[in-house]
C-alpha positions in Angstrom: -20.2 -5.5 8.7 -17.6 -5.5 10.6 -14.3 -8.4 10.9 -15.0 -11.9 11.4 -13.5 -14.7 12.1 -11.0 -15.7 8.9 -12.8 -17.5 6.6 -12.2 -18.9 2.9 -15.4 -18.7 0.7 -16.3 -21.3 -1.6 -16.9 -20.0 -5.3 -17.9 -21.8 -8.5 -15.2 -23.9 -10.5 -14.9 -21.8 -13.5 -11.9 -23.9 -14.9 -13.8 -24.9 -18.2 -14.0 -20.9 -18.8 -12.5 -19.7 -22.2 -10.0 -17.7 -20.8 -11.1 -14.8 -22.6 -14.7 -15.2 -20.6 -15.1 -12.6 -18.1 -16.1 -15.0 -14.7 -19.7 -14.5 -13.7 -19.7 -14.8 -9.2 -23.1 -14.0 -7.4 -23.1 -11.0 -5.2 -22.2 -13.4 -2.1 -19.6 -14.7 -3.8 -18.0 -11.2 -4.1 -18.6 -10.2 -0.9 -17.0 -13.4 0.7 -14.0 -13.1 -1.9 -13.3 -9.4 -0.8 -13.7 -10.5 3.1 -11.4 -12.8 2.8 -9.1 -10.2 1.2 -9.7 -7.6 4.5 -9.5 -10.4 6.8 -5.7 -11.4 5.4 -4.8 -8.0 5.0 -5.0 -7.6 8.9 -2.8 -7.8 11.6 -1.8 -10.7 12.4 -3.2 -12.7 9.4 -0.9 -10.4 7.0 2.6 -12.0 8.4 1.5 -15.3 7.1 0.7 -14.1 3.6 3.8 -11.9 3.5 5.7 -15.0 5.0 4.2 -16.7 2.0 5.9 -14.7 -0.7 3.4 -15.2 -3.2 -0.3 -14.8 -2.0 -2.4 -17.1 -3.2 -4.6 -14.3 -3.0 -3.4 -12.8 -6.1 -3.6 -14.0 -9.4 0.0 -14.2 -11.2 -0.2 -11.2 -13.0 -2.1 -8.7 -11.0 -1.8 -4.9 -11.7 -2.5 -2.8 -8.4 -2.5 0.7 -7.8 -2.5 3.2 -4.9 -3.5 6.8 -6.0 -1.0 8.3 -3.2 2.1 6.4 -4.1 2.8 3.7 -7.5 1.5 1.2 -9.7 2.2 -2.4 -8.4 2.7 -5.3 -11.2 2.8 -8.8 -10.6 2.4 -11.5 -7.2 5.5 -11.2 -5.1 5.6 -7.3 -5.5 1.9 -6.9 -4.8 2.1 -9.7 -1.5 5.5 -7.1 -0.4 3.2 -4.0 -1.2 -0.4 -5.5 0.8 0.7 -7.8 3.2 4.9 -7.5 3.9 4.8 -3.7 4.2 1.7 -3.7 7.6 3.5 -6.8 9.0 6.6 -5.1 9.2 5.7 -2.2 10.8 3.5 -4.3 13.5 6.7 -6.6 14.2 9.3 -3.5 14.6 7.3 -1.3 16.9 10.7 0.6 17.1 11.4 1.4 14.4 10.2 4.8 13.7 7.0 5.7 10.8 4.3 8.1 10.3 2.3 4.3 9.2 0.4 2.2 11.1 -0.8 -1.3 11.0 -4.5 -2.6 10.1 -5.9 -4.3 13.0 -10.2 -4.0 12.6 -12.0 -3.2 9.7 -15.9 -2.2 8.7 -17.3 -2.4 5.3 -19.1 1.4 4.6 -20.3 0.5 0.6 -20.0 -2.8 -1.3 -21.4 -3.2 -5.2 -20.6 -6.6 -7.3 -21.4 -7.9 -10.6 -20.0 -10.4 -12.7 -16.2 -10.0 -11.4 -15.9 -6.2 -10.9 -16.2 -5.2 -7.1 -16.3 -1.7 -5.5 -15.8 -1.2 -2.3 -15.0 1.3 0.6 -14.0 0.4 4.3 -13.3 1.9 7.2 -10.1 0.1 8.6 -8.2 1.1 12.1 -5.0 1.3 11.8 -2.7 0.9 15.1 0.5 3.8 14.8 3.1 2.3 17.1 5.4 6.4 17.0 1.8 7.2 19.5 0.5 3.9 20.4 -2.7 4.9 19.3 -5.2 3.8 16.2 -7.1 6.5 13.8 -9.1 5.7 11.5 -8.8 5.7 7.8 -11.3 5.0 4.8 -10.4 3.2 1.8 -11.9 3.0 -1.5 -11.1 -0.2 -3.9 -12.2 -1.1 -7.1 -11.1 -4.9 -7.7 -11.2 -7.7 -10.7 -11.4 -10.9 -9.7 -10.3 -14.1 -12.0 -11.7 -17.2 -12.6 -9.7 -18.3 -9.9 -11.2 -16.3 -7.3 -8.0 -14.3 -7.0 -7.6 -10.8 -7.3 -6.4 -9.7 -11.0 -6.4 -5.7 -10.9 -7.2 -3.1 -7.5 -7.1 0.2 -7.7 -7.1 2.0 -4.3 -7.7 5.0 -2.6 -6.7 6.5 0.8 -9.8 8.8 1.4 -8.9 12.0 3.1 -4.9 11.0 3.2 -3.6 13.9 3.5 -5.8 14.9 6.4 -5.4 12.1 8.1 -1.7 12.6 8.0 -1.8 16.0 9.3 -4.0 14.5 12.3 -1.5 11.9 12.5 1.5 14.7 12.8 -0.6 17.0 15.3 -0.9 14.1 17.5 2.4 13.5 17.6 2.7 16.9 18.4 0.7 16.6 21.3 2.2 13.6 22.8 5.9 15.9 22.2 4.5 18.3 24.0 4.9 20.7 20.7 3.2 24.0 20.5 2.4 23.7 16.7 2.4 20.8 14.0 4.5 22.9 12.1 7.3 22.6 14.9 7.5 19.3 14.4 8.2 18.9 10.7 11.6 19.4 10.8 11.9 16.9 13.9 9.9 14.3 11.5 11.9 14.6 9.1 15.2 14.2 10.7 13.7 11.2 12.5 12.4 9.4 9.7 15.6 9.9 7.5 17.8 8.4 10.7 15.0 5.3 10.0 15.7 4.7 6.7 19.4 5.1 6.9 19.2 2.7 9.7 17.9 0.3 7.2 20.1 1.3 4.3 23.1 0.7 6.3 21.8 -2.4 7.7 20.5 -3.9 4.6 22.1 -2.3 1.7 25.7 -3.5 1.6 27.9 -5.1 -1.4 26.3 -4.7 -4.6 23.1 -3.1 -2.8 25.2 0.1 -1.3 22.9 3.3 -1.5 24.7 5.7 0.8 28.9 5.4 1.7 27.7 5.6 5.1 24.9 7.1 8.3 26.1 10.2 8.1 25.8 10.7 4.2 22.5 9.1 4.1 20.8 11.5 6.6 22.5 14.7 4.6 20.6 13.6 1.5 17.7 12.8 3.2 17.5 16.0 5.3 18.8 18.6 3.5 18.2 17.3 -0.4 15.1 15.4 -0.2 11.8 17.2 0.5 9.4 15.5 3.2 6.5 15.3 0.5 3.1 15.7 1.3 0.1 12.9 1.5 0.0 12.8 -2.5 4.0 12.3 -2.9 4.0 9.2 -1.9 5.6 8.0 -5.1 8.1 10.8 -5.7 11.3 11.4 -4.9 10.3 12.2 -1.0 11.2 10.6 2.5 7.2 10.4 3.1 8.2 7.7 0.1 11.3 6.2 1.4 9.4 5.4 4.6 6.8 3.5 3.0 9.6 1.4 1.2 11.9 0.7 3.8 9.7 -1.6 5.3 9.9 -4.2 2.0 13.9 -4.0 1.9 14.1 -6.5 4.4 12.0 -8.8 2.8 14.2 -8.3 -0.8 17.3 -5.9 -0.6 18.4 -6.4 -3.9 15.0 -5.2 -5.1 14.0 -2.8 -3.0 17.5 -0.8 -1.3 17.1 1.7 -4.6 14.0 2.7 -4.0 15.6 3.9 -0.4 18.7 5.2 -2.3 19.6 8.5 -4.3 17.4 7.6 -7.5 14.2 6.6 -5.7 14.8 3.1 -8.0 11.8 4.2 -10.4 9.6 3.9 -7.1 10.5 7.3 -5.6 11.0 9.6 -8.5 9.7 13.1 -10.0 8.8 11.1 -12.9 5.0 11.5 -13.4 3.2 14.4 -14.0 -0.8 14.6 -12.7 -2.5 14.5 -16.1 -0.2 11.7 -17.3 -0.8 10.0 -14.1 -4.7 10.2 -14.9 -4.6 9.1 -18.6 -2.4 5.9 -18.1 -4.1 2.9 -19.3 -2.3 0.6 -16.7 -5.6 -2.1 -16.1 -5.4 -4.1 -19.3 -5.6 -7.6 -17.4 -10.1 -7.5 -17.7 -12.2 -4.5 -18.1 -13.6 -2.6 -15.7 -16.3 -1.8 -17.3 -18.8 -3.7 -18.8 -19.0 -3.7 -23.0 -20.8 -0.9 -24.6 -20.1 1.4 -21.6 -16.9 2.4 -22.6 -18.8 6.1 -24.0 -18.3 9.7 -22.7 -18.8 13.0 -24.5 -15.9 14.6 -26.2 
């Protein structure tokens, strides 16, 4: 199916719930509460929940994660993270990103029960550096509250990395580049002018990152690796792009995770089986009781 018109589906008042009572929503009910999620989450729908601070889309205290970059806690961050980030890019066509913004989407698989939705979509995402859309599939699993908002998603960006390297070689081809590879070292040099551009703009006083362009660009080019599709939460410029586009929206939180340390957001700090064991969705289960089991 693909986008309609936005719409805001009605759901049952579960306010007499025990809050310990895991909501019970009919499959439409799902279905509606997750379109309405898509439909926000495009272009231009997603400036007036960024513009909103705090989605009403979200419970309070959601937990989201995105397999490619970080774990997300809480409203504001997660409105920054869903909505701010697209809007941003769609709004400074300029400025220059490897991202795009989502403009159509189409549902490929949907399962719901109870609260617990899985999804996957195809969404078309418009990449202002070639003024072109590509594709991309995601694939979401997602709590919902008694509220109808959205208490946990964990997301992933099917075929990421290849859809990057698609993304590079036709940037290549509109450069007029004999190879992807040739144009690496131009991306990276490009995209650390970027976020410099918005370090120095942004980051001043108490905020500073970098004493200045020209030091911001040497530690971006020549210290900090480009990262590949799955360093998207390390200590990369492929990371620093994705966060310059929330440090207009709060310098004070988001200029470090531009900066030197990475702020926590951009940092060699995980390793891939401690990533895979962390028990991070504690708001509501995932799975239903008694299927917890596995062989050990």
């Amino acid at each position: 199916l693909a986008q309609s018109a936005l719409s805001y589906p009605s759901f049952p008042n579960n306010s007499t719930l025990d809050p310990h009572q895991t909501p019970n929503y009919t499959f439409d009910e799902l279905y509606n509460l997750t379109n309405r999620f898509l439909q926000n989450h495009m272009y231009p729908n997603n400036i007036a929940q960024s513009l909103a601070i705090n989605s009403t889309l979200l419970s309070d205290d959601v937990l989201g994660r995105v397999d490619a970059t970080r774990d997300y806690a809480g409203r504001e961050l997660n409105t920054e993270y869903l909505f701010g980030l697209f809007a941003n890019i769609a709004l400074n066509p300029d400025a220059f990103t490897l991202l795009g913004y989502p403009i159509n989407y189409t549902f490929t698989r949907f399962l719901g029960i109870g609260n617990v939705v899985s999804f996957a979509a195809i969404i078309e995402y418009k990449l202002p550096v070639t003024g072109t859309t590509i594709p991309q599939e995601i694939d979401f699993w997602v709590t919902y509250n008694d509220k109808g908002e959205i208490s946990q998603y964990d997301g992933n960006f099917r075929y990421l990395q290849w859809q990057l390297t698609s993304t590079i070689a036709s940037i290549a081809k509109a450069q007029n580049l004999s190879s992807s590879a040739s144009l690496l070292p131009i991306l990276h040099a490009k995209l650390a002018n970027s976020i410099c551009e918005t370090a120095t703009t942004f980051c001043n006083g108490t905020n500073l990152q970098y004493a200045n362009q020209q030091a911001c660009e040497n530690h971006l080019y020549n210290e900090t690796r480009f990262g590949d599709g799955w360093e998207w939460g390390m200590d990369t410029v492929s990371c620093r792009m994705i966060h310059q586009n929330m440090v207009p929206l709060r310098p004070d939180v988001h200029c470090e995770h531009i900066g030197p340390s990475g702020g926590g957001m951009c940092v060699d700090d995980r390793t891939y089986v401690g990533n895979l064991e962390e028990n991070y969705f504690v708001n509501t289960p995932f799975l239903s009781p008694g299927l917890e089991g596995g062989v050990h």
